[in-house]
Backbone bond lengths (Angstrom), bond angles and torsions (degrees), N, CA, C in turn:
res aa  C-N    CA-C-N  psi(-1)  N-CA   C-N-CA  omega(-1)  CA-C   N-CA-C  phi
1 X - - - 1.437 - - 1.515 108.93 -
2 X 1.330 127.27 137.25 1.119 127.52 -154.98 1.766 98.01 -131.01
3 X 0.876 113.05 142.07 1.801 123.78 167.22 1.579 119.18 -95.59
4 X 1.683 95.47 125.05 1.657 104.57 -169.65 1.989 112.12 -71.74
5 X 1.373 97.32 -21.92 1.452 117.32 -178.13 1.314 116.30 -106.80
6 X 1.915 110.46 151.55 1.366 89.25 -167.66 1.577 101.62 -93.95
7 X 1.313 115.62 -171.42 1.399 116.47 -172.89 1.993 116.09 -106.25
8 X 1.323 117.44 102.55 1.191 142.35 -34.39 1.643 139.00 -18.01
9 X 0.799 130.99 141.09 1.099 149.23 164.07 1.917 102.73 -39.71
10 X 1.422 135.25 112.16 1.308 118.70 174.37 1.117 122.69 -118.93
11 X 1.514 108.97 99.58 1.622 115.53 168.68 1.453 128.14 -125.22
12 X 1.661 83.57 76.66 1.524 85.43 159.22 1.119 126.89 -128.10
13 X 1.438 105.80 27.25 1.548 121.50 157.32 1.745 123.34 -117.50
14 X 1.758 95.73 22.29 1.504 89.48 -169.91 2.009 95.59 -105.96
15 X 0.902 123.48 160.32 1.196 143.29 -179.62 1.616 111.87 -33.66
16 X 1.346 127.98 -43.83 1.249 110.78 169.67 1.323 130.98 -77.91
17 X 1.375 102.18 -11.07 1.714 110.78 -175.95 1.324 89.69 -76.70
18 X 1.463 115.00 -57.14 1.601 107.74 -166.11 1.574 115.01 -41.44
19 X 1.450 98.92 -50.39 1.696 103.75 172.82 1.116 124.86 -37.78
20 X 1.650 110.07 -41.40 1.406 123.29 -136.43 1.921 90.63 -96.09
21 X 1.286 91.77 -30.38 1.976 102.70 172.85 1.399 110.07 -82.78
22 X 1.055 117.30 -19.15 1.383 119.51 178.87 1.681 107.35 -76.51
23 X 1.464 126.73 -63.98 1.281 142.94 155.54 1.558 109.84 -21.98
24 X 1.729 119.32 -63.78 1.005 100.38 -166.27 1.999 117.15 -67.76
25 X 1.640 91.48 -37.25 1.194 95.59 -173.50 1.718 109.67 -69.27
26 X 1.376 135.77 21.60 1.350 138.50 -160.49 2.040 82.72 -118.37
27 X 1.385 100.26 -59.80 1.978 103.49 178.80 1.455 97.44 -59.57
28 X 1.321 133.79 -52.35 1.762 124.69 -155.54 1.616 82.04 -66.34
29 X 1.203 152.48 -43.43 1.591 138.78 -154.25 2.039 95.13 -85.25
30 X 1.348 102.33 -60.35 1.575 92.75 178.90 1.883 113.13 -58.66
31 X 0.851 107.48 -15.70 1.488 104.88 -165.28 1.859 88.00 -91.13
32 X 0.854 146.37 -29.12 1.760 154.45 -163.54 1.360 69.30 -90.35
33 X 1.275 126.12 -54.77 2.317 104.50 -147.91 1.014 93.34 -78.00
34 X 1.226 144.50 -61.68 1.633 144.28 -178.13 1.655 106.86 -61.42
35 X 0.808 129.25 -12.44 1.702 108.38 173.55 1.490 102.34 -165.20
36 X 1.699 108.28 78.46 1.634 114.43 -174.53 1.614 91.63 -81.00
37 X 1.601 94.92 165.48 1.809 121.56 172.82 1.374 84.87 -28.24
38 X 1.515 106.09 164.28 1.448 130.16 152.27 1.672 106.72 -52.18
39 X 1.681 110.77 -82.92 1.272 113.00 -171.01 1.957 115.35 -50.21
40 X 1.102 120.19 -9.53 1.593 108.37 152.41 1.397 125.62 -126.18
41 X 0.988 104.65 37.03 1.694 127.48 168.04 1.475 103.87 -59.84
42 X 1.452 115.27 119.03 1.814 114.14 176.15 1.259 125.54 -46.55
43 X 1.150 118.06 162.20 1.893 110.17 167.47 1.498 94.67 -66.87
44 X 1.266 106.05 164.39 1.613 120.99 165.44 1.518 122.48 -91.35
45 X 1.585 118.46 22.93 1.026 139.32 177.17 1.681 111.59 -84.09
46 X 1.542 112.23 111.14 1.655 116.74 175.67 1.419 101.79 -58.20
47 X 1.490 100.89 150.11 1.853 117.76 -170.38 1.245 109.60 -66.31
48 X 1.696 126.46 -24.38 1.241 105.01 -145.90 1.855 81.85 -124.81
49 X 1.188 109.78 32.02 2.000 136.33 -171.38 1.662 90.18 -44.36
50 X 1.215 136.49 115.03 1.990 109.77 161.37 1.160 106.99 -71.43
51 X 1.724 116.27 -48.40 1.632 136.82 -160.17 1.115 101.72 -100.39
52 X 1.294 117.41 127.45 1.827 129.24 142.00 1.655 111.52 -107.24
53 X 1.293 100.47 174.33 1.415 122.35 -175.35 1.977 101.69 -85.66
54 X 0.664 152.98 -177.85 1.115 138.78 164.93 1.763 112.29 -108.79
55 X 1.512 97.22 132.87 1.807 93.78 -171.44 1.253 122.12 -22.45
56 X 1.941 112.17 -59.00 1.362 119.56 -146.34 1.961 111.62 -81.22
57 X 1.769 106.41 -14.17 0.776 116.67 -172.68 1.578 106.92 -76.15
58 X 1.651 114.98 118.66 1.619 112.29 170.89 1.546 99.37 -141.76
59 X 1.129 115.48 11.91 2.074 99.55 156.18 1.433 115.34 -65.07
60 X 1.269 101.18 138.49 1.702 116.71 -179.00 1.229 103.72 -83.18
61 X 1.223 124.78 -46.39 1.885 132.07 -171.12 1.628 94.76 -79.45
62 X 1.126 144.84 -17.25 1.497 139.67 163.49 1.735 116.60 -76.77
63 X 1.751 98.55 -48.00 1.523 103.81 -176.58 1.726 109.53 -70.85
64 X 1.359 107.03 -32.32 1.537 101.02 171.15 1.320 118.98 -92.07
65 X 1.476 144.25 -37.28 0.792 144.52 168.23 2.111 107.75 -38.81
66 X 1.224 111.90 -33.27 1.685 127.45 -172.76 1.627 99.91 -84.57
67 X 1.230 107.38 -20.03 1.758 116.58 -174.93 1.493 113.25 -83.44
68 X 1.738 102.51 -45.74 1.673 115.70 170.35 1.512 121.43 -62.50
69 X 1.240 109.70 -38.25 1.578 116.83 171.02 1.603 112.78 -69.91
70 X 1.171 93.71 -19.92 1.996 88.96 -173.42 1.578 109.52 -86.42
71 X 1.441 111.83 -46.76 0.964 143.89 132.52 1.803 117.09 -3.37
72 X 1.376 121.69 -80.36 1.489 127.49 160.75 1.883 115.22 -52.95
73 X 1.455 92.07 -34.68 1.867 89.70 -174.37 1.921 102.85 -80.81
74 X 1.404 102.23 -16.73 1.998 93.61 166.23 1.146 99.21 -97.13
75 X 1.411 135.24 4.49 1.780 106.86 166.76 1.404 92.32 -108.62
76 X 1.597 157.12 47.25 0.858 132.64 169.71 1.982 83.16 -143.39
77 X 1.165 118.21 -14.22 1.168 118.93 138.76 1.173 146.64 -55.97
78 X 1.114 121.17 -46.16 1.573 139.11 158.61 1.715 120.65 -66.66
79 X 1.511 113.66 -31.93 1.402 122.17 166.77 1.483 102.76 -72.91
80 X 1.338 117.90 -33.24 1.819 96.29 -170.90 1.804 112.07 -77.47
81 X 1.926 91.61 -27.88 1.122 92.11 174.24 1.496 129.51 -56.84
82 X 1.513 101.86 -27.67 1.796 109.30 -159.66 1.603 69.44 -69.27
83 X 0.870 140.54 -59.59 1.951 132.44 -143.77 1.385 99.62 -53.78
84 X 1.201 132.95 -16.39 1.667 125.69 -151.98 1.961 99.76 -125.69
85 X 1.506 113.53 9.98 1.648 108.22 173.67 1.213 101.82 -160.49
86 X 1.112 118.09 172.51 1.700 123.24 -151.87 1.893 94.97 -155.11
87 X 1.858 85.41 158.02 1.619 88.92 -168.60 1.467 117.47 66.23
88 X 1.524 111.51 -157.17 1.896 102.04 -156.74 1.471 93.29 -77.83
89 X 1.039 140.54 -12.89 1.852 124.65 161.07 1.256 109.31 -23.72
90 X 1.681 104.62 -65.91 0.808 112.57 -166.03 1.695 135.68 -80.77
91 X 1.277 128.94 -20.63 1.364 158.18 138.25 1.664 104.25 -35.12
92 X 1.437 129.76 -40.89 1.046 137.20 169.49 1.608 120.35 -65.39
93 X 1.780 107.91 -56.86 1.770 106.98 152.97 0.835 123.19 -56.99
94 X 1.534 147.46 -52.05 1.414 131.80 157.37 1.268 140.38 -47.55
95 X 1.290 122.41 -12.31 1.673 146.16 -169.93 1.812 74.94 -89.32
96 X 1.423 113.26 -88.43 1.299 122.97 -179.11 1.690 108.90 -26.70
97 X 1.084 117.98 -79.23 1.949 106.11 -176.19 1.590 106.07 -57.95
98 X 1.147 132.93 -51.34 1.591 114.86 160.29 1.609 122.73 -31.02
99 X 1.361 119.49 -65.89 1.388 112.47 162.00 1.919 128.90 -33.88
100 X 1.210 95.35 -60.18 1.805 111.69 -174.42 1.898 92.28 -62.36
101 X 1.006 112.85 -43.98 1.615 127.67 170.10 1.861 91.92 -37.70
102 X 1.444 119.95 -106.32 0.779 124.29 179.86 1.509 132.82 -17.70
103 X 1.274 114.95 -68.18 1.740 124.29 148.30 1.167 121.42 -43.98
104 X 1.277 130.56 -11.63 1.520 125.89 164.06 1.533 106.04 -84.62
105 X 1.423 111.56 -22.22 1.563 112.23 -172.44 1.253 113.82 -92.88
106 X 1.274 112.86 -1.39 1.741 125.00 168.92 1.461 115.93 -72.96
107 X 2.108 83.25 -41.65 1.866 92.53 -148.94 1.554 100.79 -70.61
108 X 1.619 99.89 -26.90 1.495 124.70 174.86 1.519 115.03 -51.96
109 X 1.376 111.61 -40.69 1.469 104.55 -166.71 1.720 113.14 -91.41
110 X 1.407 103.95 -22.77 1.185 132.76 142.67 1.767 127.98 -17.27
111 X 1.097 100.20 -77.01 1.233 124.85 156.38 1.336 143.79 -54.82
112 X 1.370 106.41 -27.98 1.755 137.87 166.99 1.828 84.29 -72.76
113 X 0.911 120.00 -82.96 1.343 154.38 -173.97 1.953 108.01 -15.42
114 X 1.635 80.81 -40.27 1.402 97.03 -174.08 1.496 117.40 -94.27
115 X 1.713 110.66 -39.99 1.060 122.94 177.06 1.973 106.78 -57.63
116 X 0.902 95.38 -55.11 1.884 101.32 173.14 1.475 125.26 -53.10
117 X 1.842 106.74 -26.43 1.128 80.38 152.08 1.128 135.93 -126.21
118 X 1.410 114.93 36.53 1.624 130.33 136.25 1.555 114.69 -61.86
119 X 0.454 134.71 -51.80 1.645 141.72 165.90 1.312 117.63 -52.52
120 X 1.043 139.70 -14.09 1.500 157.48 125.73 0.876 128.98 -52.84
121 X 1.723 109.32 -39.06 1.347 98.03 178.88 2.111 114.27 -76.67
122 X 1.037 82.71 -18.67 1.965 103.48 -172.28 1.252 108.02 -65.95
């Protein structure tokens, strides 16, 4: 009695293996683009970004302190605006400097927050 196959059996040149190498190696490339190594993991910066922060800059009491002032110059923007349109224009500039209002009083407390505990630490 004789055997038509050899012993193993070899298919890794028959049509499903190819598939089956084809498939995996199709997930190992999407699976690397969607979730590369740590050490070449992208910045988290959107492509079409105009503004960045500048690398070297990492003070917190500088980066927020620059946030509160920007912050006051769109609510004093939005207040001159409410003066110059009427109806929901205007309900919209004031909604807007109320908001920047508020977020200035975060960035503010923030900042208290921070300054104290530098002063603690001293």
């Amino acid at each position: 009695m004789s055997k038509d196959t050899p012993n193993p059996a070899d298919t890794t040149d028959s049509p499903e293996a190819l598939d089956e190498k084809k498939m995996k190696e199709a997930a190992d490339r999407a699976f690397a683009h969607y979730f590369p190594p740590a050490e070449e993991k992208p910045s988290k910066r959107r492509k079409y970004q105009l503004f960045a922060v500048a690398e070297g800059i990492n003070d917190p009491e500088a980066l927020l302190a620059n946030a509160s002032e920007d912050l006051l110059s769109i609510s004093a923007i939005a207040d001159d605006l409410a003066d110059d349109v009427e109806g929901t224009r205007r309900s919209v500039a004031l909604a807007i400097s109320r908001l920047s209002d508020g977020v200035q009083l975060l960035v503010e407390r923030v900042l208290d927050h921070h300054e104290a505990m530098a002063e603690a630490k001293v």
